[in-house]
Short mmCIF file of the C-alpha atoms (twelve columns), coordinates in Angstrom:
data_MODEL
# 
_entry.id   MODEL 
# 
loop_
_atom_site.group_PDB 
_atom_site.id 
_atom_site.type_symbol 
_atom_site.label_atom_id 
_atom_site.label_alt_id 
_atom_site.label_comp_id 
_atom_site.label_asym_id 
_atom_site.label_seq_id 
_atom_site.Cartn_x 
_atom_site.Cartn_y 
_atom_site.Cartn_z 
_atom_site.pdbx_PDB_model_num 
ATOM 1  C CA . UNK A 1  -29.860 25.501 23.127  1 
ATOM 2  C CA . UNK A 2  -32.913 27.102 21.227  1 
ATOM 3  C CA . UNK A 3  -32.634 30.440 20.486  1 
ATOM 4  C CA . UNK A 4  -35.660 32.644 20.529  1 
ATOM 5  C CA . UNK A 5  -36.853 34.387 17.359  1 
ATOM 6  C CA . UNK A 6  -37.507 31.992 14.828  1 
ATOM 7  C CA . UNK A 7  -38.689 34.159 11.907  1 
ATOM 8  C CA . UNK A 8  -34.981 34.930 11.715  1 
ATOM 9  C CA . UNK A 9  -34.479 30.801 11.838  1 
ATOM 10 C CA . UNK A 10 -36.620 30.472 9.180   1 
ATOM 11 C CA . UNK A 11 -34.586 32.953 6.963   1 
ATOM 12 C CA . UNK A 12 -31.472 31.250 7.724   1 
ATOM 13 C CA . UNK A 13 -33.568 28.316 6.574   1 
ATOM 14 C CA . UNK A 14 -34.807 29.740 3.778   1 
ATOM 15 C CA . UNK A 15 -31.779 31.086 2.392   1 
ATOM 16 C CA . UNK A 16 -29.969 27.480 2.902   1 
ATOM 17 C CA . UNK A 17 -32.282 26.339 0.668   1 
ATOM 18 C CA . UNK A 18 -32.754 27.976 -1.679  1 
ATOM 19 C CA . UNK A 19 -28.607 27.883 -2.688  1 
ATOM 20 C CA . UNK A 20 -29.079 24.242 -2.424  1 
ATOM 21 C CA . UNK A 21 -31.936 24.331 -5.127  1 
ATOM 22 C CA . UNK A 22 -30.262 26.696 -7.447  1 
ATOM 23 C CA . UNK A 23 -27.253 24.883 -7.004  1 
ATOM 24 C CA . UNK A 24 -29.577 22.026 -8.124  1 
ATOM 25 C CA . UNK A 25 -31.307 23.403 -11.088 1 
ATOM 26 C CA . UNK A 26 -28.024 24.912 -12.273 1 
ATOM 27 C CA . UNK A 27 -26.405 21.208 -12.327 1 
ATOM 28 C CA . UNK A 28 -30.035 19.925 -14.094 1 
ATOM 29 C CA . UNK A 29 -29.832 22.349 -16.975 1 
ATOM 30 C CA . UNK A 30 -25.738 22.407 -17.337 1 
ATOM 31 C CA . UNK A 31 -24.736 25.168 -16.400 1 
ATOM 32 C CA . UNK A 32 -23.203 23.434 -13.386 1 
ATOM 33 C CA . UNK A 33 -20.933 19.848 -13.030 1 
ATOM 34 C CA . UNK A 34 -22.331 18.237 -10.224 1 
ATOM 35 C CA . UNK A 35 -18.751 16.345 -9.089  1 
ATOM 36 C CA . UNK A 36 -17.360 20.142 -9.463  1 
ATOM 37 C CA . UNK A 37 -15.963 22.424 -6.439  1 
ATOM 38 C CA . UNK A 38 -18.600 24.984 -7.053  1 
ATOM 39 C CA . UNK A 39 -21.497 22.356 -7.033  1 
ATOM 40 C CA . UNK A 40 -20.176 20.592 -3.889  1 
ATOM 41 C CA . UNK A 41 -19.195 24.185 -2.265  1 
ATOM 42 C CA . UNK A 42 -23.130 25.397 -2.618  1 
ATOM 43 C CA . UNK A 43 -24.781 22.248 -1.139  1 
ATOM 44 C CA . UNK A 44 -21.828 22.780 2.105   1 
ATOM 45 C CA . UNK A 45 -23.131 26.289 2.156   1 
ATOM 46 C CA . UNK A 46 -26.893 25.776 1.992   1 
ATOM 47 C CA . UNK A 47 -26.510 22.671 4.652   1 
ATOM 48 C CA . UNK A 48 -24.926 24.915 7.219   1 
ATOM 49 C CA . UNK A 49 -27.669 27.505 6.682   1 
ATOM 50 C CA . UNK A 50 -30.227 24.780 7.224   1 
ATOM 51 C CA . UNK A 51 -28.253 23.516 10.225  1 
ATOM 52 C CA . UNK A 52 -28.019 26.914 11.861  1 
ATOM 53 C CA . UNK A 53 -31.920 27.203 11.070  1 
ATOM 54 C CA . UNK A 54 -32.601 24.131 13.445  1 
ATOM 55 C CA . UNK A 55 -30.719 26.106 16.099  1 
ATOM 56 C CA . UNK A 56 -34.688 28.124 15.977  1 
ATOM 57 C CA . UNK A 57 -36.806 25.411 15.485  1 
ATOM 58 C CA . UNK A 58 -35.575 21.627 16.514  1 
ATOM 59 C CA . UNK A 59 -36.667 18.842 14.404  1 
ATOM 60 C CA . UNK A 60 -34.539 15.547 14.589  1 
ATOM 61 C CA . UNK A 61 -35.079 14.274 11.472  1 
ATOM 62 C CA . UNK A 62 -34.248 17.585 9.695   1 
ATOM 63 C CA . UNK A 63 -30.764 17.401 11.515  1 
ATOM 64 C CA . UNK A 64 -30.291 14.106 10.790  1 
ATOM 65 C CA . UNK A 65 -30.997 14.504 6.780   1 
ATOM 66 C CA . UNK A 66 -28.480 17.869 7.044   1 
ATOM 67 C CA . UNK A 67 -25.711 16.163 8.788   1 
ATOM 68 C CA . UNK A 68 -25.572 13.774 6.355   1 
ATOM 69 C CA . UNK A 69 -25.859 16.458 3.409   1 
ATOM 70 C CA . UNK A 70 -23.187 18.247 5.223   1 
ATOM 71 C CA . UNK A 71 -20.336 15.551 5.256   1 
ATOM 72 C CA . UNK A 72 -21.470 14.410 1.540   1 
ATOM 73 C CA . UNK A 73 -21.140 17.827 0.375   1 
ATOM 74 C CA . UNK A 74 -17.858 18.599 2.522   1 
ATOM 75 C CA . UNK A 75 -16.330 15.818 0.953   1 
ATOM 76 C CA . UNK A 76 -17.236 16.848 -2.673  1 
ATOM 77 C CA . UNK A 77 -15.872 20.321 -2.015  1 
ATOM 78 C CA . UNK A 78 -12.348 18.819 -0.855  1 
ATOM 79 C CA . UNK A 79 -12.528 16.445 -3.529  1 
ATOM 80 C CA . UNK A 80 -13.634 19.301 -6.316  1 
ATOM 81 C CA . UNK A 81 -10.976 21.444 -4.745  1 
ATOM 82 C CA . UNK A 82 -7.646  19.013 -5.292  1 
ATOM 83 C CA . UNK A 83 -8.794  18.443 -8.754  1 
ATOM 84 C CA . UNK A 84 -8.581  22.104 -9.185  1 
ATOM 85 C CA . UNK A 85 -5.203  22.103 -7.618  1 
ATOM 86 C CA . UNK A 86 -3.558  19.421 -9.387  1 
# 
């Protein structure tokens, strides 16, 4: 299912990554722990944005790459999230 205006696709897009890289230059200068929830949390965020984005504009390898960041970045967050519970 494609959906039809893709200027708002590329906004999701956009906005997915551009958490990611902040999340990213946050964790280069350290401001941010990269095995932390926060860190984990951003990169789940900014995956599903890009995700959504392909909803607008299909490209395989794109999907591929964001699944991938997805379930690395889901399991950081649960993983950053039980160390903040214990």
């Amino acid at each position: 299912m494609m959906l039809e205006n893709p200027i708002i696709g590329d906004i999701i897009g956009i906005t997915g990554v551009f958490i990611i890289v902040v999340a990213y230059i946050l964790m280069q200068i350290d401001r941010m722990d990269a095995k932390g929830f926060l860190f984990s949390l951003l990169n789940t965020i900014g995956a599903i944005f890009i995700l959504v984005s392909l909803l607008y504009a299909w490209n395989l390898a794109s999907f591929v790459m964001e699944v991938i960041w997805l379930t690395l970045s889901f399991y950081g967050t649960i993983r950053g999230y039980k160390k903040i519970e214990s």
